[in-house]
C-alpha positions in Angstrom: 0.0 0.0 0.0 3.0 2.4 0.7 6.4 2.0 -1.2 8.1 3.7 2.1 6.9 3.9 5.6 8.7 5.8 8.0 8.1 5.1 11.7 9.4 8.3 14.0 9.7 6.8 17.9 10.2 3.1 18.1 8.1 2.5 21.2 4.8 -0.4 21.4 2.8 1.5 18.9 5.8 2.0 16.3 6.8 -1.4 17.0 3.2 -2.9 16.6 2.6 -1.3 13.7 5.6 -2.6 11.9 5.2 -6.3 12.8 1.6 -5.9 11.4 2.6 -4.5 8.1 4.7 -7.0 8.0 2.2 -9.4 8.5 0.0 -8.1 6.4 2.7 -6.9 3.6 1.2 -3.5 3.6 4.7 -1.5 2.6 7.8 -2.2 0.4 10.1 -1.2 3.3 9.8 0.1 6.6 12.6 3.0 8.0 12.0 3.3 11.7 14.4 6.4 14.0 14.1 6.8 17.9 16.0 9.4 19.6 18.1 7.0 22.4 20.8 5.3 21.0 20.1 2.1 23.1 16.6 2.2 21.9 18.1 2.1 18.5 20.7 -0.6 19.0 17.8 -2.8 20.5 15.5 -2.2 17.4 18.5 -3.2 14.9 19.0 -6.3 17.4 15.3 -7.5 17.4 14.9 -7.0 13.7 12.5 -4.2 14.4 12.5 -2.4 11.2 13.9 -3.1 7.6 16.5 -0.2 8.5 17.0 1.8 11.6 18.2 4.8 10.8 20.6 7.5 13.0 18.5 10.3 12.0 15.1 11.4 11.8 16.0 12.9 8.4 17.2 9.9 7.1 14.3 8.1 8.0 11.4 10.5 6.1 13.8 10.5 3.6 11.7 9.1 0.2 9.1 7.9 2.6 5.3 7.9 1.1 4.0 7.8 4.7 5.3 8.8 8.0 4.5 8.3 11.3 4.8 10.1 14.1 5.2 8.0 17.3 6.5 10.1 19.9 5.3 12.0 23.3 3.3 15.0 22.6 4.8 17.0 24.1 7.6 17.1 21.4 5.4 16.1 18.0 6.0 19.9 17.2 9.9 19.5 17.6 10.6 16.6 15.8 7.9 18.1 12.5 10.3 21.1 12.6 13.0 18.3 12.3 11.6 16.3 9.7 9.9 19.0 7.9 12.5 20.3 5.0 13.7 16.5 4.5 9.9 15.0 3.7 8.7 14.1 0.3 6.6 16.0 -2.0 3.0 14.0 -1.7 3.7 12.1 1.3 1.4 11.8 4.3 2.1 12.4 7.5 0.1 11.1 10.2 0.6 10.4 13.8 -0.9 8.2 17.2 -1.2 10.4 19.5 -4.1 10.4 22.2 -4.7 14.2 21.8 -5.7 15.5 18.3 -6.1 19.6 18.7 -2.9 19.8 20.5 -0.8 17.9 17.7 -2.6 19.7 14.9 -1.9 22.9 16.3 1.8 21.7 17.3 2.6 19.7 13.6 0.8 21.7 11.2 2.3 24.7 10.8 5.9 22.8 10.1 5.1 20.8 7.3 5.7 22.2 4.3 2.1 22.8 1.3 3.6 19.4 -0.7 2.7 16.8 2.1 -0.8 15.7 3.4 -1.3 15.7 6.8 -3.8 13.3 8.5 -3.7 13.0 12.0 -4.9 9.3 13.6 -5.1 7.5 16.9 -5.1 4.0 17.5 -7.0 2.9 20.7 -5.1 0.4 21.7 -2.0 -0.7 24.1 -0.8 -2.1 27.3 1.0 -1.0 29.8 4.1 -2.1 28.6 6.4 0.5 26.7 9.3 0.0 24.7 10.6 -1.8 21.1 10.7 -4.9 22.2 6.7 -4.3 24.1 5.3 -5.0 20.2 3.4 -7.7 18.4 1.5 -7.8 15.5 -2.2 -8.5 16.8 -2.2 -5.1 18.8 -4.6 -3.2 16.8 -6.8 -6.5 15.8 -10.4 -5.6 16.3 -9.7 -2.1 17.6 -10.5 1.0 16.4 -8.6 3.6 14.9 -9.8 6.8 14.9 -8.3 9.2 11.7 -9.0 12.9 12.6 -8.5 15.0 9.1 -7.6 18.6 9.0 -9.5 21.0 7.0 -8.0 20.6 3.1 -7.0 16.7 4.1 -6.5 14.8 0.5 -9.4 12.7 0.7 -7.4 9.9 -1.8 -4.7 10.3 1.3 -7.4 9.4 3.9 -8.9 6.5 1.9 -4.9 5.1 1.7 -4.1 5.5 5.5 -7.6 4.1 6.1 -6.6 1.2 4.1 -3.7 0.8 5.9 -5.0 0.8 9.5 -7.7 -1.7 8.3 -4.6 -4.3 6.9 -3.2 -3.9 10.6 -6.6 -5.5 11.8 -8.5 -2.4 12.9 -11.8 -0.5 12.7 -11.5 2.9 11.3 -13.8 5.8 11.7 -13.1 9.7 11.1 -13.9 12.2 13.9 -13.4 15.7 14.5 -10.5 17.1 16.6 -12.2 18.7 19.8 -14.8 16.2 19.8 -12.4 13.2 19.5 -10.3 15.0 22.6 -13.3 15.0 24.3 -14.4 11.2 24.0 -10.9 10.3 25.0 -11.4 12.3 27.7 -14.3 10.2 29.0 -12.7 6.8 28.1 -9.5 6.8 28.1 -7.7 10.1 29.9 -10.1 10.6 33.5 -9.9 6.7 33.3 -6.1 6.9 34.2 -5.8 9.7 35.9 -8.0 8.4 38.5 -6.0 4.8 38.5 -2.8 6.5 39.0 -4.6 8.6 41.6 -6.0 5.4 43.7 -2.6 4.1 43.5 -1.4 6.7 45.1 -3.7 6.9 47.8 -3.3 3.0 48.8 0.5 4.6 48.5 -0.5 6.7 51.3 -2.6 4.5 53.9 0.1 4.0 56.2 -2.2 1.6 58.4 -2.3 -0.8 55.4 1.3 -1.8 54.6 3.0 -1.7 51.1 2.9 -6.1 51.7 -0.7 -6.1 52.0 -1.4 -4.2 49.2 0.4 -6.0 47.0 -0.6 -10.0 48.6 -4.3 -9.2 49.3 -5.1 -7.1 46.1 -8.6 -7.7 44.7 -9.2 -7.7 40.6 -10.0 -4.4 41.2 -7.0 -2.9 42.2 -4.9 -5.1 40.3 -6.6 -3.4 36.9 -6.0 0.0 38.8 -2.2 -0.8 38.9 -2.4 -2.1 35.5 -3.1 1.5 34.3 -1.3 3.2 36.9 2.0 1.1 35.1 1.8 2.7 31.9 4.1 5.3 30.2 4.8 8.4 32.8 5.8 10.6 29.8 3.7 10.0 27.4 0.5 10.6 30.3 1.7 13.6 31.9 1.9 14.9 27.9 -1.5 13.7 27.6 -2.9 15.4 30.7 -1.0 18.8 29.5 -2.2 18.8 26.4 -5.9 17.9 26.5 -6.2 19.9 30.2 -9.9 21.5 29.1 -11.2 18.3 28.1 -10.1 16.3 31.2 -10.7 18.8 33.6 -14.8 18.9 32.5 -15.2 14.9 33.1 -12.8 15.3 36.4 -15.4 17.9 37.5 -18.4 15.5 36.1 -16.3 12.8 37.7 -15.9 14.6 41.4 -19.7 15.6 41.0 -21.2 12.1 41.1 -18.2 10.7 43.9 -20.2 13.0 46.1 -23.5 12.1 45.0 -22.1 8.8 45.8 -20.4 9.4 48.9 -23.7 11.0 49.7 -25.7 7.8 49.3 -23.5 5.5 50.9 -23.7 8.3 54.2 -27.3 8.1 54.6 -27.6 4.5 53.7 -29.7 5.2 50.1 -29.4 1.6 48.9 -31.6 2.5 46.3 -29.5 4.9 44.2 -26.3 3.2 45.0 -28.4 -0.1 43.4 -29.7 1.9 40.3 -26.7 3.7 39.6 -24.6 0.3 39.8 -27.3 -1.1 37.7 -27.0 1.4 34.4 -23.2 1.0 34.6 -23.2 -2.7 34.3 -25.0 -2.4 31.5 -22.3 0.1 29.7 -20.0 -2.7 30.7 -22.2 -5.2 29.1 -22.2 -2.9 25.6 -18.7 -2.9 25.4 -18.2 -6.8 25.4 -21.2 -6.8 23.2 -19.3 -4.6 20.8 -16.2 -6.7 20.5 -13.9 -4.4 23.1 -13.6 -6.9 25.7 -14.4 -10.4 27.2 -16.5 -11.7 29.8 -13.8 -13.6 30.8 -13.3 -13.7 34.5 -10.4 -12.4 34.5 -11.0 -9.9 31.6 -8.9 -12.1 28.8 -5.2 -10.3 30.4 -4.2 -13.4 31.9 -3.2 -15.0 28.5 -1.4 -12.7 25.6 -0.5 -8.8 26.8 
């Protein structure tokens, strides 16, 4: 489908991504760049990539698609970088969880010849790093492509195509509105994990040994979340702060409602309120995002 893809950041997405083109024989040849030098060493010892490249530069170099798959807090700094060394007519596209932020970051260093399409894949584990791949990652998930305004629809359809040889469902969404979804599924989600982590951190009267021997499924799916990428959250969190600071509020508005309830002994609306979130649990295994599995399907492949 692409002659050339270059892969900028070789983390659990980049990685993915390249063992399921190759399993899907979606490009000719696959350039892949990360800034660390050990990152880069263990990516040329894992076979991760066709050729891993010292630069950034010489990675976009001829590429027909590139990918950005870095923090973003820097997706502006390394555009700038790659910018004069992309080719004319190539698409640039990224993962990011936040979509305003990276447009407004990306944009404005690529040069009129390119066509920028912006994409998220909702998928991942907590586990970071080259060697954290494999190719089934984005089976069955979604991939959400976020066009700018003056996107080249012909370059949509080809990324489309792409994301859908990797396994994945693909819709198009609109840049505030998808920073705001995420917001409710994905970024309040882990803020408030890493937040009850920290507060079991905190009970002195329960020691660190029984947290860790006596934890219940649902703290050990708190710590799940709580164990993923520090950098690439806190850039998250910074860079989609309107959006997840309305569900926070949302969030803190129904805690007291709750907190309420449990005071006064309503077992009524704690029961009725448990009752319709079931059944939002119950729609996402119904739609293919999960299993019923007792213990949610993690205790077999990551």
């Amino acid at each position: 489908m692409y002659n050339r893809v270059a892969l900028i950041g070789l983390g659990l997405i980049a990685s993915s991504m390249f063992w399921a083109i190759k399993r899907g024989g979606l490009a000719g040849e696959v350039t892949g760049y990360a800034r660390s030098q050990a990152t880069r060493d263990t990516a040329r010892r894992i076979g991760l990539c066709d050729t891993v490249c010292d630069s950034a530069a010489e990675a976009v170099a001829g590429a027909d698609l590139v990918i950005l798959c870095v923090p973003v807090g820097v997706m502006g700094d390394v555009a700038a970088e790659i910018g004069p060394h992309l080719a004319s007519g190539a698409t640039v596209s990224d993962v990011g969880s936040v979509k305003r932020a990276v447009i407004d970051a990306v944009a404005p260093h690529l040069p009129d010849t390119v066509h920028f399409v912006p994409g998220h894949p909702l998928a991942g584990t907590e586990h970071s790093g080259p060697e954290s791949g494999f190719a089934e990652l984005f089976d069955n998930r979604w991939t959400l492509l976020v066009p700018v305004e003056g996107s080249d629809a012909d370059a949509v359809a080809r990324l489309r195509g792409l994301w859908e040889g990797m396994g994945a469902y693909v819709d198009e969404m609109e840049p505030d509105h998808h920073d705001l979804v995420l917001a409710v599924t994905s970024h309040a989600p882990h803020l408030i994990a890493y937040t009850m982590v920290g507060v079991a951190d905190d009970l002195r009267r329960v020691t660190d040994s029984e947290v860790i021997k006596y934890s219940a499924a649902g703290f050990r799916d708190f710590t799940r979340i709580a164990a993923s990428d520090p950098t690439m959250w806190r850039d998250v969190f910074l860079n989609n702060k309107d959006a997840t600071l309305e569900i926070l509020g949302r969030f803190t508005e129904e805690l007291f409602a709750l907190q309420r309830a449990i005071r006064r002994g309503d077992g009524d609306h704690l029961h009725a309120y448990f009752t319709r979130t079931r059944a939002i649990r119950r729609g996402i295994i119904e739609a293919g995002q999960d299993t019923d599995a007792p213990d949610f399907g993690r205790g077999g492949k990551r």
